[in-house]
C-alpha positions in Angstrom: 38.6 27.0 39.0 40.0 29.8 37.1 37.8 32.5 35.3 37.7 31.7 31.5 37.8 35.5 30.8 41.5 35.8 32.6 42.2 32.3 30.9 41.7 33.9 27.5 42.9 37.1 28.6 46.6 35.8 29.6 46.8 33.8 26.2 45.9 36.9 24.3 48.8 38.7 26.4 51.3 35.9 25.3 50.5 35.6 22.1 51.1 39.7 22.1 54.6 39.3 23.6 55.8 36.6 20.8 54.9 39.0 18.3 56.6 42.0 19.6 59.5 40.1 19.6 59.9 40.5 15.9 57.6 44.0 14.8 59.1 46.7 15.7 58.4 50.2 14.6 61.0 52.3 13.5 61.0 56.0 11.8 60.7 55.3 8.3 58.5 52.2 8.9 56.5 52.6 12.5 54.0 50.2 13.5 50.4 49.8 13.8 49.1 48.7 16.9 45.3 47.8 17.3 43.5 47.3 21.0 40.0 46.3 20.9 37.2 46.5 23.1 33.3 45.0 23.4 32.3 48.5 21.7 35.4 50.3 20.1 38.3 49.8 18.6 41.7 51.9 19.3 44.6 52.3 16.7 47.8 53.9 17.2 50.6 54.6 14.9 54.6 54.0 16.9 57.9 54.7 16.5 59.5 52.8 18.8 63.1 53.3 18.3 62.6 57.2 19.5 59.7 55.8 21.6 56.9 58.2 20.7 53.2 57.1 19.4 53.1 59.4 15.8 49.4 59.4 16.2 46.2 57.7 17.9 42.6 57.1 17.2 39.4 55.2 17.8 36.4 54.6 17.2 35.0 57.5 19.8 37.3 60.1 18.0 35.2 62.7 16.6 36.2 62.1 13.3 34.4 58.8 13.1 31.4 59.4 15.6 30.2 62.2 13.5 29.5 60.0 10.1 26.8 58.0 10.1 28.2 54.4 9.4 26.1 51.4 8.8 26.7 47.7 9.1 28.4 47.5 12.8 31.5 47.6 14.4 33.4 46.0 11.5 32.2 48.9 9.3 33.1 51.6 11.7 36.8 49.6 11.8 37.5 49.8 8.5 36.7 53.6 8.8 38.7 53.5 11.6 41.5 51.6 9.9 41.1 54.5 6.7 40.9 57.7 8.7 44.6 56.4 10.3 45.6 55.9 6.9 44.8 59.2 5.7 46.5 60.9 9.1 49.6 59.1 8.5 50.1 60.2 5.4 49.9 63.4 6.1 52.5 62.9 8.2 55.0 61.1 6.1 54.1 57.7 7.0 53.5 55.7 3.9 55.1 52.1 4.6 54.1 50.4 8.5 54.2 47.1 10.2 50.9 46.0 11.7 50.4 44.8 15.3 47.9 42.9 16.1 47.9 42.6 20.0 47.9 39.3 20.3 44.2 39.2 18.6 43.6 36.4 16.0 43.6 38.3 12.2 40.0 38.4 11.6 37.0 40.4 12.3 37.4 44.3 13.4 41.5 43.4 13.5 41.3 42.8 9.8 39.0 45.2 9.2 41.5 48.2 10.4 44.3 46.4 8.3 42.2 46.6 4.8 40.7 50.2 5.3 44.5 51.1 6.4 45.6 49.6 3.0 42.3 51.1 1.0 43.4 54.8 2.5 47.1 54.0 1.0 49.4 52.9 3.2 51.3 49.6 2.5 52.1 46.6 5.0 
């Protein structure tokens, strides 16, 4: 019998692939891609024509350990998901693609896409 955590751990994988297929991150438009964890949550900003990551955070960055956030880890996402927004503006980055990772669009996944759109970027 096969472990159910490798079971859902090779459909999450595929699922990833098909949509890398289609979202790719360019210069004027990178992408968003969000890796989860049972306690944090990891967001990086990509180019991937030039094939370098614009900038990374998570939920450990000091940035977002320091505050004192109530309500969870979907709170602390959607600061997570606003602290990248603010970054990449500073760096230019205004319009992205989001990358899920193969997770479904819901929970901390959807909570780093709205506090990404509250902190102004556009997707």
């Amino acid at each position: 019998m096969k472990h159910p955590k490798n079971i859902r751990e090779r459909g999450r994988k595929r699922r990833a692939k098909r949509v890398r297929k289609k979202v790719t991150g360019t210069a004027e438009r990178p992408r968003i891609s969000v890796s989860r964890s049972l306690k944090n949550v990891y967001v990086q900003v990509i180019d991937d024509v030039n094939g370098v990551s614009i900038l990374g955070i998570s939920s450990q960055s000091p940035e977002i350990a320091s505050k004192e956030i109530e309500g969870g880890k979907i709170e602390i996402s959607k600061a997570v998901g606003k602290i990248v927004a603010e970054k990449a503006l500073e760096k230019g980055v205004k319009e992205v693609v989001f990358d899920r990772s193969g997770y479904l669009y819901h929970g901390r996944i959807k909570a780093v896409a709205e506090g990404a759109r509250e902190g102004g970027l556009s997707f």
